[in-house]
Residue, then its C-alpha position, 0 to 999 in steps of 0.5 A: x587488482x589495482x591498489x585503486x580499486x582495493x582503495x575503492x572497495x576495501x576487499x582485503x579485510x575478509x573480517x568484514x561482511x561483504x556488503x559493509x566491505x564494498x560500499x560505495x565510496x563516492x555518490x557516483x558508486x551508488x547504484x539504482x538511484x540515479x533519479x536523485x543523485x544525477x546531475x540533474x537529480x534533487x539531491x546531485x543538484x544540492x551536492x553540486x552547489x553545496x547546499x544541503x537541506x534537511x531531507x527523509x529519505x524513503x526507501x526500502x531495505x537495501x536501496x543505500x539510504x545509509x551510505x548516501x547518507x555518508x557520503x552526503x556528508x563528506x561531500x558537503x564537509x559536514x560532520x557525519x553524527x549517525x543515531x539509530x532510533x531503535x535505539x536511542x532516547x532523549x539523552x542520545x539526542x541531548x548529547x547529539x544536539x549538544x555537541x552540534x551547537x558547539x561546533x556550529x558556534x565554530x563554523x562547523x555543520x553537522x549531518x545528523x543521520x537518523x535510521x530508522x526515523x519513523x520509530x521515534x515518538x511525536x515527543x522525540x520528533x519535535x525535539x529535532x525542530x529548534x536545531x534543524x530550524x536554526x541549522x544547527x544540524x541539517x537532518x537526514x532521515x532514513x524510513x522504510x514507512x510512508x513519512x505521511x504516516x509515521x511523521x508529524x507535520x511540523x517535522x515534515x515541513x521542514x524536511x525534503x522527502x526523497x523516494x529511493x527505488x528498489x533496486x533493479x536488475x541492472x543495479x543488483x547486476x552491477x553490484x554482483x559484478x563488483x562483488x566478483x571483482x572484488x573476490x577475484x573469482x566468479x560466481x559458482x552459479x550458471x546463466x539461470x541461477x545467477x537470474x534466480x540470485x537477483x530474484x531472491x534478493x528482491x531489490x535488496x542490495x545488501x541481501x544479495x551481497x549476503x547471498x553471495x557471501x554464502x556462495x563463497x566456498x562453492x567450487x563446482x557450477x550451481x543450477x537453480x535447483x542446487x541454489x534454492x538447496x542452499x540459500x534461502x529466498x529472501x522474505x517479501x517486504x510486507x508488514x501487515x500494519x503499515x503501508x504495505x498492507x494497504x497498499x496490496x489490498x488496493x491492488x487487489x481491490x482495482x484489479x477485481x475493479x478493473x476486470x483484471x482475474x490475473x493480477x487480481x491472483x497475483x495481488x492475492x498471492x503477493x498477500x497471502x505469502x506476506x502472511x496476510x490473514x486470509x480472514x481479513x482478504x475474505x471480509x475484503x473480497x465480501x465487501x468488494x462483491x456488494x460494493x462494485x458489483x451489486x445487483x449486475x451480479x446477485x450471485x456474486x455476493x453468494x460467492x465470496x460468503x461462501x468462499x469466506x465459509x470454505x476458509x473457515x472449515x478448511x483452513x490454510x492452505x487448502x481454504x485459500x483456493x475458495x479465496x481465489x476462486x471468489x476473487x476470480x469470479x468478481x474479477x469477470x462479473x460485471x460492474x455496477x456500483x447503482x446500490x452503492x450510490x444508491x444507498x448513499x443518496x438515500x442516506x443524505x435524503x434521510x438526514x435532511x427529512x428525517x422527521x416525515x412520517x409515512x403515509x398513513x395508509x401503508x402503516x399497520x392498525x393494531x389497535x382501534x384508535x389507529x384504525x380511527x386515525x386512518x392507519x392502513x386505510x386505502x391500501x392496496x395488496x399489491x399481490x392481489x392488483x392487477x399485474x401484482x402492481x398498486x403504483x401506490x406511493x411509498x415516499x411520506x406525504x408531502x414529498x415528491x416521488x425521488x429515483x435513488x436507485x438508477x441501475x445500468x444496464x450491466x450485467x442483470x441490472x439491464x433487467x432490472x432497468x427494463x422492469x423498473x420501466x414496466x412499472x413506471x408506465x403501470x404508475x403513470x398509467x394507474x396515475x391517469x386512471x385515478x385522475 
């Protein structure tokens, strides 16, 4: 190996873990972020002309958001001031910006790079607006979390918003190439396993360094099999309060949506193994079989009740088949959204006519004075007209007849069309009889 890439990588110091040994020691080493720090990235744009601003960089674990950071910093000549919010307070950032006004007094900028930026409170966020405002420091942040959520408004409209991907094959490849060049040996694993070592890294650059670490005193070619023995597949990226949470469920929700049963399951497993309250999945699927499949399907709501019953008597894992059984059977029934909008329609009518009265001869007479007052008079039991239809008015007096409920012809609500217009003919019918 040459004294080049020994300077490049730093492998001689075995003391330190891999993945802090081969970081990357210039913009152009950084991996599967190429859509900001290329040429005609945001960030590589910046860098070329020299003009840093304020930026979150948002990312999940592993994607480099550190080390660019970094390097960011020398490639600009700006002072690099790294604070980790977990665990840091008021002081730290008191002695932070203190030192910064002093050396931009002088002439000289500072980076302040803040991990994790997400866990400070609104209080500890404002305190970084005065100096990012007057350019005492240019701030970088570094979130797993959506910023929209996490950070408050006036923080943001000071700050760039950078998306960092996962990384992906081509870039976890690269990394383990550079890892065995800097080891000056292979890989003790065959063709497969080495796919299944970029599979259980996840998109995690540093998780795979940590793999490869543990694969070091391996002398002998390892299968899939042997490397599942021996390391552990990294936990899925799933935190079941935050973005992730909303985001899968709405995944499973528009594939249900879109007819879709197999990335429906695959949603619905992606959950469950992030450890998602399959409670909260049965409510969800519930709500789905009312909302987007209504009265195309009248069973469909049966199904996801009793899939939520099946999960409270048995359990996990075996109640969780119910879950996807119900998942399966929304996912290819048809569509219809006519009560939804239905009954949204008749909300609205009902803020804008909420003191009408019914007509007085659908209402009950219990009494002697509201049979004087004519409460049920003139009306028709329905079950004893002909053709078990009155075509009675039901809307108050004095407000005209409304069709709130419009079915399609999905599914069983065709029927329902074709019997809503039977009775509409025997309503106009019974109407010109009358008249």
């Amino acid at each position: 190996m040459s004294d080049a890439q020994m300077s490049l990588f730093e492998p001689e110091d075995d003391s330190r873990p891999l993945a802090d040994r081969l970081r990357p020691k210039s913009l152009e080493d950084v991996v599967g972020q190429d859509h900001l720090l290329g040429p005609d990235g945001p960030i590589g744009r910046m860098v070329e002309e020299q003009r840093l601003v304020s930026m979150v960089l948002w990312g999940p674990p592993g994607c480099g958001k550190t080390t660019i950071a970094r390097l960011l910093a020398e490639r600009t000549n700006l002072e690099f001031e790294p604070l980790s919010a977990t665990f840091s307070g008021v002081g730290d950032l008191r002695k932070v910006f203190t030192a910064a006004k002093k050396r931009h007094e002088m002439g000289q900028g500072t980076l302040l790079f803040v991990d994790e930026i997400h866990r400070f409170n609104r209080a500890q966020q404002d305190s970084f607006l005065p100096y990012v405002e007057d350019g005492t420091i240019t701030l970088v942040g570094a979130t797993t979390e959506n910023p929209s959520f996490e950070l408050n408004g006036a923080l943001l409209s000071r700050c760039q918003v950078f998306v960092l991907h996962r990384l992906d094959e081509r870039a976890l490849t690269t990394l383990m190439g550079r890892a065995e060049e800097a080891t000056g040996r292979p890989l003790p694993v065959d063709e497969q396993a080495r796919q299944a070592l970029i599979a259980m890294a996840d998109g995690d650059g540093r998780y795979i360094f940590n793999l490869i670490e543990q694969l070091q005193s391996i002398k002998e070619p390892l299968d899939v099999g042997s490397l599942a023995q021996l390391v552990q597949q990294r936990a899925p990226i799933y935190d079941k309060s935050q973005e992730g949470h909303y985001n899968l469920i709405s995944a499973l929700h528009k594939s249900m949506r879109g007819s879709d049963p197999d990335a429906a399951l695959y949603w619905l497993a992606r959950m469950l193994d992030g450890g998602e309250d399959p409670l909260y999945i049965a409510r969800r699927v519930v709500r789905f079989a009312t909302e987007d499949v209504g009265m195309s399907d009248p069973n469909a709501v049966q199904q996801a009740l009793a899939a939520w019953d099946v999960y409270e008597r048995l359990g996990s894992p075996e109640g969780e088949l119910a879950i996807a059984q119900a998942v399966v059977y929304l996912a290819t029934a048809p569509k219809s959204i006519a009560v939804y909008r239905g009954f949204g329609a008749a909300r609205k009518l009902a803020r804008e006519t909420g003191s009408l009265m019914p007509p007085a001869n659908i209402l009950n007479a219990p009494t002697k004075l509201m049979k004087e007052l004519g409460y049920g008079e003139g009306y028709q039991y329905d079950p004893d007209t002909e053709g078990g239809f009155s075509g009675a008015n039901y809307f108050p007096e004095g407000m005209e007849r409304q069709q709130i409920y419009r079915p399609t012809t999905h599914g069983f609500e065709k029927t329902i069309t074709d019997r809503l217009a039977y009775f509409q003919q025997m309503r106009a019918a019974k109407q010109g009889d009358s008249e």
